[in-house]
GUMARVO-488467 format. One record per residue: x, y, z of N, C-alpha, C in turn. Coordinates in steps of 0.1 Angstrom, whole numbers, padded with zeros to 4 digits, always signed. Atoms other than C-alpha are relative to their C-alpha. Example, Ala and Ser with C-alpha at 12.3 -4.5 7.8 and 13.67 -1.06 7.14 Angstrom:
% residues 2
+0009-0012+0000+0123-0045+0078+0009+0012+0000;-0009-0011+0000+0137-0011+0071-0008+0011+0008;
//
This chain:
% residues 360
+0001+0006-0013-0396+0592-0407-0015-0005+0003;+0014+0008-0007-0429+0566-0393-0003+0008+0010;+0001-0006-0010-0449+0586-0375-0004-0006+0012;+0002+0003-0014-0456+0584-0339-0016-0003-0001;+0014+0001-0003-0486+0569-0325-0012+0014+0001;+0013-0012+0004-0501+0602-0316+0004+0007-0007;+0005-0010+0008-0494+0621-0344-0004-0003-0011;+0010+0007+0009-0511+0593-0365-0013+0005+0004;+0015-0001-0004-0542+0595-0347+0002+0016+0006;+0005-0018-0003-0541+0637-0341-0003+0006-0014;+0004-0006+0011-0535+0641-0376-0016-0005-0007;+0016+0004+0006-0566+0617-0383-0011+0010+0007;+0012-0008-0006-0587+0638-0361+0000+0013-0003;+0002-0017+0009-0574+0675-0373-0006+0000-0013;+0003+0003+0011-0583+0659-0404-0017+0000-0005;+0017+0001+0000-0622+0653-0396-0002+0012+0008;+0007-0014-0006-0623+0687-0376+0002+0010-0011;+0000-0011+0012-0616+0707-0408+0000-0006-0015;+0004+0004+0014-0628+0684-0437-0013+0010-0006;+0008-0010+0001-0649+0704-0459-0016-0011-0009;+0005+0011+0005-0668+0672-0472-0017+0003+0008;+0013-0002-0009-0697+0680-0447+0003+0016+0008;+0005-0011-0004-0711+0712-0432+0006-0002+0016;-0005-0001-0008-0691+0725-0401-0008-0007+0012;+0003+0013-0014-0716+0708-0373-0001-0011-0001;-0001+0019+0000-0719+0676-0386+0017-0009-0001;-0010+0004-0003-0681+0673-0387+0009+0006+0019;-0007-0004-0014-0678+0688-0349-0005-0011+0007;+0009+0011-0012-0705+0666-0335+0007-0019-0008;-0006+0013+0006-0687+0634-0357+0013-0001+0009;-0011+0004-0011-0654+0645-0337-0006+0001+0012;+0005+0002-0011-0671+0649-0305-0005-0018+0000;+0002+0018+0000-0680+0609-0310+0013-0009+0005;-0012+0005+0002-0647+0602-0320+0010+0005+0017;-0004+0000-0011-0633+0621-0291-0004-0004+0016;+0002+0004-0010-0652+0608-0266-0002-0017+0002;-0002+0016+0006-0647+0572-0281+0014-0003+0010;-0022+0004-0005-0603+0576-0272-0006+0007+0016;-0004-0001-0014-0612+0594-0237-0008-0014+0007;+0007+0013-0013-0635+0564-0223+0010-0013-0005;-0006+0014+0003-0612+0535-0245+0011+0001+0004;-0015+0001-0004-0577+0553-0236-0001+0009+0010;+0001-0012-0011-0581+0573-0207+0016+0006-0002;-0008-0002+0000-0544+0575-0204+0008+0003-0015;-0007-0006+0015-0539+0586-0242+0012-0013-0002;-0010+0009+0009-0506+0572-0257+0005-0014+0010;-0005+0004-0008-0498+0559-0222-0011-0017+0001;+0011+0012-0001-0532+0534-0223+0005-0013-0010;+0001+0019+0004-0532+0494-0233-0008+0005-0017;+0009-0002+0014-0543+0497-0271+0002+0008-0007;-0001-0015+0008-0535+0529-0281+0010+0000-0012;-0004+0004+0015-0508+0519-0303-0004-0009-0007;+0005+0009+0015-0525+0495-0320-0009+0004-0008;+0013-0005+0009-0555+0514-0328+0011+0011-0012;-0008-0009+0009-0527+0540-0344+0004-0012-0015;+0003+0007+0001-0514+0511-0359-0010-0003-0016;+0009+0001+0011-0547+0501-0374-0002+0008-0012;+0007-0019+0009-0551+0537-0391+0012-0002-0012;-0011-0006+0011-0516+0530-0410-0003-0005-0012;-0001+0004+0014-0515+0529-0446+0012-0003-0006;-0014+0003+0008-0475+0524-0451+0005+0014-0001;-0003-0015+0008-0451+0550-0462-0004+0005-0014;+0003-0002+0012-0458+0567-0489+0005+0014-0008;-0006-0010+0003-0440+0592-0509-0009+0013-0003;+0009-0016+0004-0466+0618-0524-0012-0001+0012;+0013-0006-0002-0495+0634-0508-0010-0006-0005;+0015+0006+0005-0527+0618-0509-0011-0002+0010;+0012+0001-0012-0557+0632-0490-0008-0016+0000;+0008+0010-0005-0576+0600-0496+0005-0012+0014;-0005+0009-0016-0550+0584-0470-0007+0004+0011;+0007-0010-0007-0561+0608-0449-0019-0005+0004;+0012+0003-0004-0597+0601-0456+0000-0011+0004;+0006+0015-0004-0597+0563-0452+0006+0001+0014;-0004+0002-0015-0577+0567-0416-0014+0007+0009;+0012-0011-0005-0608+0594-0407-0011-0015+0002;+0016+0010+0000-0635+0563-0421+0001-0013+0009;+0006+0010-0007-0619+0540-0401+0000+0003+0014;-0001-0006-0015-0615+0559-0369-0013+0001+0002;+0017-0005-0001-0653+0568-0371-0006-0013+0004;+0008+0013+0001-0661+0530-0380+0002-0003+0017;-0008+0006-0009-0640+0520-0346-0009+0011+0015;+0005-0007-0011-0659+0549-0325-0014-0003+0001;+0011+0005-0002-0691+0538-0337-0007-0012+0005;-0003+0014-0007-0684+0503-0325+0003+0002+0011;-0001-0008-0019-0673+0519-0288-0020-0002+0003;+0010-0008-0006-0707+0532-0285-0011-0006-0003;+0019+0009+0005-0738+0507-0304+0013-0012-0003;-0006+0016+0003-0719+0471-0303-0008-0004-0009;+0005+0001+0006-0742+0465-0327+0009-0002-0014;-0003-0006+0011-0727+0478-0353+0016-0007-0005;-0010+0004+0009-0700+0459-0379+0011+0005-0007;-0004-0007+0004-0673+0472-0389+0003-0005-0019;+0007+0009+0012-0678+0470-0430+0016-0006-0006;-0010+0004+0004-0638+0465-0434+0008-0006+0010;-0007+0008-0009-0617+0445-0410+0016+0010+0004;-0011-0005+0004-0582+0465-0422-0003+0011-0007;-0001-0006+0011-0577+0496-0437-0001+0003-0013;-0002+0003+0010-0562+0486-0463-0011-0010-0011;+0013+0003+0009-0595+0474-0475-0009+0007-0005;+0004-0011+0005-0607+0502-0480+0002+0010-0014;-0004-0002+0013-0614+0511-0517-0001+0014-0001;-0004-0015+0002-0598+0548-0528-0011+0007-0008;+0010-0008+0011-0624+0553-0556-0009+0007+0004;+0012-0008-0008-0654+0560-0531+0003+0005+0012;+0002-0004-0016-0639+0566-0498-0003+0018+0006;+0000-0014-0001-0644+0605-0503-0018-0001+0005;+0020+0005+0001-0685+0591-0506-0005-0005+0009;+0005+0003-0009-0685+0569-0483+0008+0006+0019;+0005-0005-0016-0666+0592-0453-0009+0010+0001;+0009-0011+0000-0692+0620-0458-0012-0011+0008;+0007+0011-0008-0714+0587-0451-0004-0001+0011;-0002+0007-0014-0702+0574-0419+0001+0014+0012;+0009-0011-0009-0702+0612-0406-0009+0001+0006;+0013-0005-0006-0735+0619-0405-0006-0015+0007;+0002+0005-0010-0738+0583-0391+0003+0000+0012;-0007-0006-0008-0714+0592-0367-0004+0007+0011;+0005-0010-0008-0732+0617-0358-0015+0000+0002;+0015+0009-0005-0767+0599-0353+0007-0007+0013;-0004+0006-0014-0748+0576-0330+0003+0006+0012;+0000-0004-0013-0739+0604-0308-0007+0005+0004;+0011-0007-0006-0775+0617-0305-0005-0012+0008;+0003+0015-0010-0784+0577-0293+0013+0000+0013;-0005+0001-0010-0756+0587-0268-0003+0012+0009;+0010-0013-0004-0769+0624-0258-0010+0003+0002;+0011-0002+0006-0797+0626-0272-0002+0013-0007;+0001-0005+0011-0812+0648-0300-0001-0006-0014;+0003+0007+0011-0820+0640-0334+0007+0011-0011;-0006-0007+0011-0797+0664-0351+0005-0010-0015;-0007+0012+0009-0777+0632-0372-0010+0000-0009;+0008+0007+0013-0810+0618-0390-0006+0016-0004;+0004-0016+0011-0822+0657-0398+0011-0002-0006;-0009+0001+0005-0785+0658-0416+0000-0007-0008;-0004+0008+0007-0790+0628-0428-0017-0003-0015;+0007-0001+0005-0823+0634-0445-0003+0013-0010;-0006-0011+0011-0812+0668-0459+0010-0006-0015;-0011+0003+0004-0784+0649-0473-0006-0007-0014;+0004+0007+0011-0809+0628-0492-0009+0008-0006;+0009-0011+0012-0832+0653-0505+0011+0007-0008;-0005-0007+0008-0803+0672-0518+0008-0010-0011;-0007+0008+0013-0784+0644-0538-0005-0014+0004;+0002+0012+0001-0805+0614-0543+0009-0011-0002;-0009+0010+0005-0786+0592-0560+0011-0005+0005;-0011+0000-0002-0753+0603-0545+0002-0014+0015;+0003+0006-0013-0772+0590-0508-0001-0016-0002;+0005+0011+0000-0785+0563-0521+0013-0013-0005;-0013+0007+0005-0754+0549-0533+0008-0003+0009;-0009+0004-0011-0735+0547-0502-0005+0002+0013;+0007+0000-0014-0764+0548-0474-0014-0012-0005;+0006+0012+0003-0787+0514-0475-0016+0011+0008;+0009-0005-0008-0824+0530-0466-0014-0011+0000;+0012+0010+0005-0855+0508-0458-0013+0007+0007;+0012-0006-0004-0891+0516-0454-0010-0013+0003;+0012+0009-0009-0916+0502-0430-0013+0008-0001;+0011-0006+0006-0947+0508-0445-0014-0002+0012;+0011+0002-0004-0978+0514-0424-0014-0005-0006;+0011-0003+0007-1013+0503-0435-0011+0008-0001;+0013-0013+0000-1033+0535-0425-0001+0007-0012;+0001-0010+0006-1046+0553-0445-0018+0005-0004;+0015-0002+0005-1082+0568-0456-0007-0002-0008;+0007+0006+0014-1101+0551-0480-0006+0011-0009;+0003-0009+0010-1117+0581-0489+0002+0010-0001;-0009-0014+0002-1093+0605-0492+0011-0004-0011;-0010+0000+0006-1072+0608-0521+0015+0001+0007;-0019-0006-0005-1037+0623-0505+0000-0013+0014;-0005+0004-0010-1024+0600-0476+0016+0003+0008;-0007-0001-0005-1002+0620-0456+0000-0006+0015;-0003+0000-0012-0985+0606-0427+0011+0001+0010;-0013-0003-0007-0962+0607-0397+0014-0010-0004;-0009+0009+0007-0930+0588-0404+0012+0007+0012;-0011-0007-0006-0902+0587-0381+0015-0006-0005;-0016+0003+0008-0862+0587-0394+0014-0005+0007;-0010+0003-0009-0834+0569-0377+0013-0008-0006;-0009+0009+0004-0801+0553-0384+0001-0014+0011;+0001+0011-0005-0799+0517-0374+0014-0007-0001;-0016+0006-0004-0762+0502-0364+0005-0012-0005;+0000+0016-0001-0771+0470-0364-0003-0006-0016;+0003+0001+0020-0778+0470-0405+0008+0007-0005;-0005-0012+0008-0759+0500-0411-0010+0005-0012;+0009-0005+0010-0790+0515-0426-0015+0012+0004;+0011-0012-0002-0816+0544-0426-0013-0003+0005;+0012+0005+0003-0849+0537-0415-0012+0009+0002;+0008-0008-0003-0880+0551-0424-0015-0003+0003;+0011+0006-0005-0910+0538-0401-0012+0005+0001;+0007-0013+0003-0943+0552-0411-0010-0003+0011;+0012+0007-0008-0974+0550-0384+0005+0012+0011;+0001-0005-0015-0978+0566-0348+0009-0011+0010;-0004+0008-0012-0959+0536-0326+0011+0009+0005;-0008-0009-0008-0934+0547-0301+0016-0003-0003;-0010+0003+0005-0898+0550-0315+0014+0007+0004;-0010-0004-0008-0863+0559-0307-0003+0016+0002;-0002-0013-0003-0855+0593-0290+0010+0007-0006;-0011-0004+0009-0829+0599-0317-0004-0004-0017;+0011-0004+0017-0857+0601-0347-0002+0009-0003;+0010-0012+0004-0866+0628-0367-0011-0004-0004;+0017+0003+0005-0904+0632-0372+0001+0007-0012;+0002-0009+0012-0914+0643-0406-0009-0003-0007;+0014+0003+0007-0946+0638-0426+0003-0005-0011;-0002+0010+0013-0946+0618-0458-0008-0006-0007;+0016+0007+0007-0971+0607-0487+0005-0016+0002;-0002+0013+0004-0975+0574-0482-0010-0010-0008;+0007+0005+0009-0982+0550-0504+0001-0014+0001;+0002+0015-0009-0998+0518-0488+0000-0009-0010;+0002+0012+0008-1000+0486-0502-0009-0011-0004;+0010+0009-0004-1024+0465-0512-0002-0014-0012;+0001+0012+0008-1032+0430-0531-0002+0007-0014;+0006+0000+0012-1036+0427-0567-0017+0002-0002;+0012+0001+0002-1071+0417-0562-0008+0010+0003;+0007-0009-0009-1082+0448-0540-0010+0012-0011;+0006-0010+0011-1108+0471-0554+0004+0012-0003;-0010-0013+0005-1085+0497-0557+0005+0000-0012;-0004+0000+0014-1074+0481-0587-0007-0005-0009;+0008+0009+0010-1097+0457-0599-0015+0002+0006;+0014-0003-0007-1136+0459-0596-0002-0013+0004;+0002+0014-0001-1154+0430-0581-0004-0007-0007;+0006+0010+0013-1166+0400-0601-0012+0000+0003;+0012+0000-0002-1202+0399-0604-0005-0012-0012;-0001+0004-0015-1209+0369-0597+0010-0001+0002;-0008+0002-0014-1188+0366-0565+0009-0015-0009;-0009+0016+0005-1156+0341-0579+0016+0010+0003;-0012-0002+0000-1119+0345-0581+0007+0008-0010;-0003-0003+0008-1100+0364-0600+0013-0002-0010;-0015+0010+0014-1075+0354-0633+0006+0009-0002;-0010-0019+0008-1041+0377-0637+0001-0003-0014;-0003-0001+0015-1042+0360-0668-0011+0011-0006;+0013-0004+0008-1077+0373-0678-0004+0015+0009;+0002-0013-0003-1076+0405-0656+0004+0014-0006;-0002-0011+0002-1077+0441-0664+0001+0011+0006;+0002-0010-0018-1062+0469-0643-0005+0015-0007;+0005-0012+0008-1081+0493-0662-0011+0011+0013;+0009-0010-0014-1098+0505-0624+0016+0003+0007;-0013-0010-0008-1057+0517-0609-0006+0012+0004;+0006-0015-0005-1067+0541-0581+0014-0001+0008;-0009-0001-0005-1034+0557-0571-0002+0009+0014;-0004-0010-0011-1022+0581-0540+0004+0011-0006;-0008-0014+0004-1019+0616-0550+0010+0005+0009;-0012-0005-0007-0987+0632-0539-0007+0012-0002;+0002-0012+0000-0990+0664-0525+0005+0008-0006;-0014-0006+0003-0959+0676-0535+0004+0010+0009;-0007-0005-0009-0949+0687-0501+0010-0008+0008;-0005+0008-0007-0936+0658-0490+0010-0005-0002;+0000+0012+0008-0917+0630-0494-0007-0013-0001;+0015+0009+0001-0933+0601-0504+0011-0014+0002;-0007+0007-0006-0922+0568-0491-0011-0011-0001;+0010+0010+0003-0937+0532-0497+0007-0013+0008;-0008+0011-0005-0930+0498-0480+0010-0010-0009;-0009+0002+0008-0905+0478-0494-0003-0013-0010;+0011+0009+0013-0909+0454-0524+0011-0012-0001;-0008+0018+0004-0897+0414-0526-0007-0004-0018;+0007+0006+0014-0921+0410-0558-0010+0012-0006;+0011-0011-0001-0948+0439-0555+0007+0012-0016;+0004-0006+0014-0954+0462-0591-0001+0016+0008;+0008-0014-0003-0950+0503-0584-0003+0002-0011;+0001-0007+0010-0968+0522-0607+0000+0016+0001;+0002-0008-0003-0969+0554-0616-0004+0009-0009;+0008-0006+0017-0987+0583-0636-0001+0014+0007;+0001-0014-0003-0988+0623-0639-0010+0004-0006;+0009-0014+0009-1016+0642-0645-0003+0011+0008;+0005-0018-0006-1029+0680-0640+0007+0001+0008;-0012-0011-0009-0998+0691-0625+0002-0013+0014;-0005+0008-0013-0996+0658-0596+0005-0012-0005;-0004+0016+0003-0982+0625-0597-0010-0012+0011;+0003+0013-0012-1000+0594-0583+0006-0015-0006;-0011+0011-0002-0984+0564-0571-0009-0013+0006;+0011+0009-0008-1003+0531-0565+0014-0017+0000;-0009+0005-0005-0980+0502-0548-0011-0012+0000;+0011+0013+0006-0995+0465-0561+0006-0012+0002;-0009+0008-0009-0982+0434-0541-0011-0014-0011;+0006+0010+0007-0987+0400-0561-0005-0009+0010;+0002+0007-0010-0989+0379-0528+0002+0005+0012;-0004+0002-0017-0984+0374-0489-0009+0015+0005;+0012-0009-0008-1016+0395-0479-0012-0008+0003;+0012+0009-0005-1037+0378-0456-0011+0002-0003;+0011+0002+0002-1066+0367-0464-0006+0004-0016;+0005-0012+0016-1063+0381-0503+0011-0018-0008;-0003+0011+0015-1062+0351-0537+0000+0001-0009;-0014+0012-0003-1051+0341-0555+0011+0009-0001;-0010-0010+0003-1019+0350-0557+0008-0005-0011;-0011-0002+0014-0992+0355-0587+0008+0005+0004;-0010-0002+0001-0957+0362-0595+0005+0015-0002;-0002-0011+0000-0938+0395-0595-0003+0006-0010;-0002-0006+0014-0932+0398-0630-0009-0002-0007;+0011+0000+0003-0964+0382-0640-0012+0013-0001;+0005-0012-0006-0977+0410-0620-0003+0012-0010;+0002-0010+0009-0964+0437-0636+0005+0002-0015;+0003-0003+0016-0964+0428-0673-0016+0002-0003;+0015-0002+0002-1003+0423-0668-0004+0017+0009;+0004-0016-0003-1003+0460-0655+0007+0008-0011;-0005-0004+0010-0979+0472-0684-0011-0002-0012;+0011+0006+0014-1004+0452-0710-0012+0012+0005;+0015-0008-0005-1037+0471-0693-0007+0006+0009;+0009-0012-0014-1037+0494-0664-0002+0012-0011;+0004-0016-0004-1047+0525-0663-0003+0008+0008;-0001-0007-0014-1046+0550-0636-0014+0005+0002;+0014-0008+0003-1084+0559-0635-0004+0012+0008;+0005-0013-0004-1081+0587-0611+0011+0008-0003;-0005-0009+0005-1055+0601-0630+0001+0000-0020;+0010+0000+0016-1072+0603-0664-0002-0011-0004;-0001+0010+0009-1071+0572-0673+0011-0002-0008;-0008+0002+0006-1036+0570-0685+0009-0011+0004;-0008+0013-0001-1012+0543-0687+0011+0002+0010;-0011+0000-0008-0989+0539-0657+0014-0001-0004;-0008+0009+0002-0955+0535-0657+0005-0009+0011;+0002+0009-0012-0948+0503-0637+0020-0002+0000;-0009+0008+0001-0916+0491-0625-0001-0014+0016;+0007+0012-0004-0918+0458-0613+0013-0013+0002;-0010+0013-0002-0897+0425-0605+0004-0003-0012;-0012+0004+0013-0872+0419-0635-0009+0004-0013;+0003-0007+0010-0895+0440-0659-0004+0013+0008;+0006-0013-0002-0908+0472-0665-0005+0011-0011;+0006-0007+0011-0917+0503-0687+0014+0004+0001;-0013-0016+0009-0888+0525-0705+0003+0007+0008;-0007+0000-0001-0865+0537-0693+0010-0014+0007;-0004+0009-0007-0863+0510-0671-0005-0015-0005;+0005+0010+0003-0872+0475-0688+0005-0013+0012;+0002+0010-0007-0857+0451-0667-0005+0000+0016;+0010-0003-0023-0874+0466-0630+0011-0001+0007;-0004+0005-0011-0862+0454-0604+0011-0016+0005;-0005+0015-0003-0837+0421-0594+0011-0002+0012;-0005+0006-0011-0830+0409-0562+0003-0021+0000;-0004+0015+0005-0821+0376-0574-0009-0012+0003;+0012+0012+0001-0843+0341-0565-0008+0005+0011;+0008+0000-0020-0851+0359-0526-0006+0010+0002;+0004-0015-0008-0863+0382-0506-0002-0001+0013;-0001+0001-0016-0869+0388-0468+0004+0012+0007;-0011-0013-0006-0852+0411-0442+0009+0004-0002;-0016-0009+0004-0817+0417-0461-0003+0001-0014;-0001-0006+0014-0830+0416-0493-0016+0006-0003;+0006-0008+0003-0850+0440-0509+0000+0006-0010;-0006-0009+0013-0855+0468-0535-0015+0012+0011;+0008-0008-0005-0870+0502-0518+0002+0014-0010;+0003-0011+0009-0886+0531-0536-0001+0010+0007;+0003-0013-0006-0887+0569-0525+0001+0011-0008;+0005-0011+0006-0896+0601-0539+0002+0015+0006;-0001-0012-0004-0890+0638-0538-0008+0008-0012;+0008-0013+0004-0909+0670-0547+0010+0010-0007;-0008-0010+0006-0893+0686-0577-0009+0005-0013;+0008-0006+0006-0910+0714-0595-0010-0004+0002;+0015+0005-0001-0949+0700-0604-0001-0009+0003;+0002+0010-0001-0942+0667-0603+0010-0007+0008;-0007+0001-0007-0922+0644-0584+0015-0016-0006;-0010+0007+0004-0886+0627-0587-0004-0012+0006;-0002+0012-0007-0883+0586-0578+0011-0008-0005;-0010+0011-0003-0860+0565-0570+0002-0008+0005;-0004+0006-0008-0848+0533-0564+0011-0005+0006;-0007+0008-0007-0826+0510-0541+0001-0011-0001;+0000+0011-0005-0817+0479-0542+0011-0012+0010;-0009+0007-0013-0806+0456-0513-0001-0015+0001;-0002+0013-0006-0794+0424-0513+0012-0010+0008;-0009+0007-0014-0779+0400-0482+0004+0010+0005;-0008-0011-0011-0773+0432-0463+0004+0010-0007;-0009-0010+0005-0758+0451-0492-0003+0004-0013;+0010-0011+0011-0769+0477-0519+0009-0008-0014;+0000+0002+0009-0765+0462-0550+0000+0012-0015;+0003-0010+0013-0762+0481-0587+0004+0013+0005;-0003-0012-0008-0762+0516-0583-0018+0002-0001;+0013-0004-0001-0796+0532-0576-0008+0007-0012;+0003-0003+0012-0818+0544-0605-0010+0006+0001;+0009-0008-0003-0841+0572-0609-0014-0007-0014;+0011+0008+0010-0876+0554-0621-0014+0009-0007;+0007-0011+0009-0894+0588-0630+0002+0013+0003;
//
């Protein structure tokens, strides 16, 4: 027998109050969204304008066996549908259910949870969500990274004569991208951010003396004929995480010595007032050919870079001919044992491309 409207949409909600996919408050504060999504959109429950259709929406057909993932996908789109109530903003990434593919939807409702449950701190307030959601990513990189889009807004502070560059960085989920963000600096930012400190690792021209000394005499400098045999990176504390702005063409490098890692972030163009400029890949083959990290022995970086790179990773990076505001490729870092894990992201037209790849 087809079930009834409400005991489609009760079982989808017993369903998200005792999934074990996420830790008991992030699936209470996810149905507290969800339920307070049906009391403002159906006041009158079964009895309200809509209510069967949204049930309805949730259906997947009959279906003879058991199969939690039904279950799950009616949970991911109920969530999607509450999160849309509450930040119009926000897209729903499937139109139909039935668009929803079975292989990941176990990955991606753990996902839309802990968004879920950001969205209802932008309706309460608190910043429990992006703590959850930043746990989430220190404990399984990869897993996050694969089904949460994250971008980094890189500050330019930092102390020239300070090795370490820790700074504030605040954490938020964003609706209107469906994506993480992690904005580094002092400005004033939502009331549903977590604060959390983070090495950062600024950016700067090819030509800056951070990498290259000056010309003596005063002239331009050639990537054909340059040597980055002066690479002065950012030591990681290894308390942090470490977090860099995001890269259209820009060269990371990276190098371990005496127990730390430093990380120096090498932009081929679009820095005012800095020339000439060159190509991504240009970039970083002429840092593969002849950097050196000079304040961490003098050893050879590993770079990964716009469609090359070092070993493991040869071809870098590839966001196809573009780059801009949807597309991208972002790097981040965690503190494991002496030295530290990295990984990247890549995002292109809105949407994560490949799977994510740990680059040391």
């Amino acid at each position: 027998m087809a079930k009834t409207s409400v005991q489609r949409i009760n079982d989808t909600l017993h369903y998200l109050q005792n999934t074990n996919l996420v830790t008991g408050p992030e699936r209470a504060a996810a149905d507290q969204l969800v339920q307070a999504f049906l009391a403002a959109a159906y006041p009158l429950g079964a009895l309200s304008a809509g209510y069967a259709a949204l049930s309805s929406a949730l259906s997947l057909g009959k279906h003879v066996f058991q199969d939690p993932r039904r279950e799950m996908a009616r949970t991911l789109f109920l969530l999607w549908k509450a999160i849309e109530h509450f930040d119009g903003t926000f897209t729903l990434p499937s139109t139909q259910i039935g668009q929803i593919g079975f292989a990941t939807v176990r990955e991606q409702l753990a996902s839309y949870i802990r968004k879920a449950c950001c969205v209802l701190d932008q309706v309460n307030g608190g910043h429990a969500g992006a703590d959850w959601a930043v746990a989430a990513l220190q404990a399984n990189p990869l897993t996050f990274l694969r089904f949460n889009k994250v971008v980094v807004f890189g500050a330019g502070a930092h102390n020239p004569n300070a090795a370490q560059n820790v700074q504030p960085c605040d954490v938020y989920y964003e609706a209107l991208q469906d994506r993480y963000v992690f904005r580094v600096g002092s400005a004033p930012y939502p009331p549903y951010a977590t604060s959390i400190q983070v090495e950062s690792v600024t950016a700067f021209h090819w030509t800056d003396p951070r990498y290259v000394p000056p010309l003596n005499p005063v002239g331009q400098h050639n990537i054909a004929t340059t040597n980055f045999t002066h690479l002065t990176g950012f030591q990681l504390s290894g308390a942090n995480i470490m977090v860099t702005t995001q890269f259209t063409g820009c060269a990371f490098c990276m190098a371990e010595h005496g127990g730390s890692m430093y990380c120096a972030h090498v932009s081929p163009a679009g820095v005012p007032g800095k020339t000439p400029n060159t190509t991504g890949n240009i970039l970083a083959a002429r840092i593969m050919t002849t950097g050196q990290m000079q304040n961490a022995g003098a050893i050879a970086p590993r770079v990964f870079g716009r469609n090359i790179g070092s070993p493991p990773n040869g071809g870098g990076y590839n966001i196809g001919g573009g780059g801009g505001p949807t597309t991208y490729m972002t790097v981040i870092g965690f503190p494991g044992g002496t030295s530290y894990e990295i990984y990247s992201q890549t995002t292109v037209n809105d949407a994560i491309v490949g799977l994510p790849v740990q680059i040391y």
